[in-house]
C-alpha positions in Angstrom: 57.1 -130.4 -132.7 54.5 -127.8 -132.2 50.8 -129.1 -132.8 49.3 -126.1 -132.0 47.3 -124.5 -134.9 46.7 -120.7 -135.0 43.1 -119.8 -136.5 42.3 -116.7 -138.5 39.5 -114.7 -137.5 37.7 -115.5 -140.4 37.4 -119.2 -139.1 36.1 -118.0 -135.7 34.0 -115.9 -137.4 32.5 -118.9 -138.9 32.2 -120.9 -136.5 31.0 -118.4 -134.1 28.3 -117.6 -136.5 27.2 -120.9 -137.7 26.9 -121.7 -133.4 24.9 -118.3 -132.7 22.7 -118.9 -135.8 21.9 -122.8 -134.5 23.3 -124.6 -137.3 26.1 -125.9 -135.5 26.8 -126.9 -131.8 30.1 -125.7 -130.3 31.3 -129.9 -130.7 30.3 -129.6 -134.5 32.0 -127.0 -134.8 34.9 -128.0 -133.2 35.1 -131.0 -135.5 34.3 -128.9 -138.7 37.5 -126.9 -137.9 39.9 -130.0 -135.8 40.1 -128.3 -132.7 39.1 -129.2 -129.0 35.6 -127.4 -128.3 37.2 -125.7 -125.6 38.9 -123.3 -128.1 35.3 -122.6 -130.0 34.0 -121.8 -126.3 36.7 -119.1 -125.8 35.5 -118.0 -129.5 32.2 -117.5 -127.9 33.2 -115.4 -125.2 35.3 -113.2 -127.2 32.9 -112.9 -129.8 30.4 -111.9 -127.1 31.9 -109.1 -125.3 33.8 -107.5 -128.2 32.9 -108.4 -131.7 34.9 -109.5 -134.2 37.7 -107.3 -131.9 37.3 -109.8 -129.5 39.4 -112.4 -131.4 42.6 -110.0 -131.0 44.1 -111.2 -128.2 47.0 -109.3 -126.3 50.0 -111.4 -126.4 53.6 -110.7 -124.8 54.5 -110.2 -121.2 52.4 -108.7 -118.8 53.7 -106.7 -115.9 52.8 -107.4 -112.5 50.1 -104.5 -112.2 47.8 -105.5 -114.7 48.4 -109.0 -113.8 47.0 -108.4 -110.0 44.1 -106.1 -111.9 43.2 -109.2 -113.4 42.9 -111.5 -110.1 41.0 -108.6 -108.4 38.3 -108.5 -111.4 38.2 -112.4 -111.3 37.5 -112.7 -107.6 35.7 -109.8 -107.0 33.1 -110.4 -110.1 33.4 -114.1 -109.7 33.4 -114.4 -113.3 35.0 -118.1 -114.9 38.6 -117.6 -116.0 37.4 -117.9 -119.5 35.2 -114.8 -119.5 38.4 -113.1 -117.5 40.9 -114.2 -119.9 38.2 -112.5 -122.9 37.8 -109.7 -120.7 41.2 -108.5 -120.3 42.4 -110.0 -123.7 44.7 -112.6 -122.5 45.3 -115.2 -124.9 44.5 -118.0 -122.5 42.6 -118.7 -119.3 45.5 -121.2 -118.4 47.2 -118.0 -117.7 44.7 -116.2 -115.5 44.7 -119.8 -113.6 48.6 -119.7 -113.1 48.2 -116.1 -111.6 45.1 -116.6 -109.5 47.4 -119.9 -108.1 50.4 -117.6 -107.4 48.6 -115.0 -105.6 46.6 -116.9 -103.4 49.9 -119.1 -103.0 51.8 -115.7 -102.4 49.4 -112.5 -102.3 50.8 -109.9 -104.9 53.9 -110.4 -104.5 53.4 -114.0 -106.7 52.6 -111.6 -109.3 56.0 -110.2 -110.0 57.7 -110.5 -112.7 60.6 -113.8 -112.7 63.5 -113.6 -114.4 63.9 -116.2 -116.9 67.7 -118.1 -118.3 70.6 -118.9 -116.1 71.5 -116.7 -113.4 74.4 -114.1 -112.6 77.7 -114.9 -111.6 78.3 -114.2 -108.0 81.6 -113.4 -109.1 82.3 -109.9 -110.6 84.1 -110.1 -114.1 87.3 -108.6 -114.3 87.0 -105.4 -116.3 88.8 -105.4 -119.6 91.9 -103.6 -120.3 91.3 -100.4 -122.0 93.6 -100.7 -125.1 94.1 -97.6 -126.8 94.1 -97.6 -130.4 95.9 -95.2 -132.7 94.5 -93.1 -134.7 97.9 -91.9 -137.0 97.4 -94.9 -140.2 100.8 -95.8 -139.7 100.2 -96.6 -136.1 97.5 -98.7 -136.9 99.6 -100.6 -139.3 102.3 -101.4 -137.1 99.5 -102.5 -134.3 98.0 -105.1 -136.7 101.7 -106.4 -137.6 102.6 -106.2 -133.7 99.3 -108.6 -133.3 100.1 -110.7 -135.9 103.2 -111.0 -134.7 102.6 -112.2 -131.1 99.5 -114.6 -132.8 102.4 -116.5 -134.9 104.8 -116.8 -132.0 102.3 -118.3 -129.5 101.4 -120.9 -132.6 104.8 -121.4 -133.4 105.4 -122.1 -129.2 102.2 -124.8 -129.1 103.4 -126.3 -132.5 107.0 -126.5 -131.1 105.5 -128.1 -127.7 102.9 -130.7 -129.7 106.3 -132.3 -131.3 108.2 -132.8 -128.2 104.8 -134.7 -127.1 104.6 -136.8 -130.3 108.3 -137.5 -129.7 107.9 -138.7 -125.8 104.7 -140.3 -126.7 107.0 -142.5 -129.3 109.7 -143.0 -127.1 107.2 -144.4 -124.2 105.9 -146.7 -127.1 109.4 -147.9 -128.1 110.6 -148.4 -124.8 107.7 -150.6 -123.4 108.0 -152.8 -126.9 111.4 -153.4 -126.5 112.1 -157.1 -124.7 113.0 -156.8 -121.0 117.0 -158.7 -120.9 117.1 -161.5 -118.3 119.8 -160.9 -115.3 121.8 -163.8 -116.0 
């Protein structure tokens, strides 16, 4: 289960507020609210380079152009990941730290976006058969009865095939119960 607990920006505001105006530390406040004091810091930051507009955050996917923007500004201005991550909006500096590791892991192209859920089939699927369909109502009728039909004869065959199972299956049974005679 999820433990996270989203925060509305009126209780950032508070706590942002009541640590600006000295009445709490960012640990009090942390404990006032139940959250780790790391989350008040990033409340801090936000709060500090954009207001009470700081605490919307951009979340979603990010495409690999803003993504190596982001690196850039973080090296070049050698600014934390926190203050990055409030910078450019990004809900998390976990996530600037995952994309600072890929690039210098693998320059920009570390960046890019992955594809995500089980992969392709090498092999191509067969394309379908184009069925046409009529349009007279009559037609129509007498498709649906011709489906039907071919639906009740395929049961009918597996029906007709399960009782000649059930029957061997029986005889099997009958024939291994039955005493073996002596050869005198």
């Amino acid at each position: 289960m999820d433990k996270r607990v989203k925060y509305s920006i009126k209780q950032k505001r508070w706590a942002v507020r009541s640590i600006l105006s000295g009445q709490l530390s960012i640990k009090g406040a942390a404990r006032e609210l139940g959250c780790h004091k790391s989350a008040v810091q990033r409340w801090l930051v936000q709060y500090q380079q954009g207001g009470v507009k700081g605490f919307k955050l951009r979340n979603g996917s990010y495409d690999s152009r803003f993504k190596l923007h982001v690196v850039r500004y973080h090296i070049k201005k050698g600014v934390s990941l926190m203050q990055t991550a409030s910078h450019f909006k990004v809900p998390n500096e976990g996530v600037v730290s995952r994309w600072v590791k890929a690039y210098e892991c693998l320059g920009a192209i570390g960046l890019e976006d992955k594809r995500r859920g089980r992969k392709k089939s090498i092999m191509a699927k067969k394309p379908r058969k184009k069925v046409d369909t009529p349009t007279d109502p009559v037609a129509q009728k007498l498709a649906g009865m011709q489906q039907e039909l071919d639906y009740l004869r395929a049961e009918n065959a597996f029906l007709k095939k399960m009782e000649v199972l059930v029957q061997q299956a029986a005889a099997a049974k009958a024939q291994a119960r039955r005493p073996k005679s002596s050869g005198n």
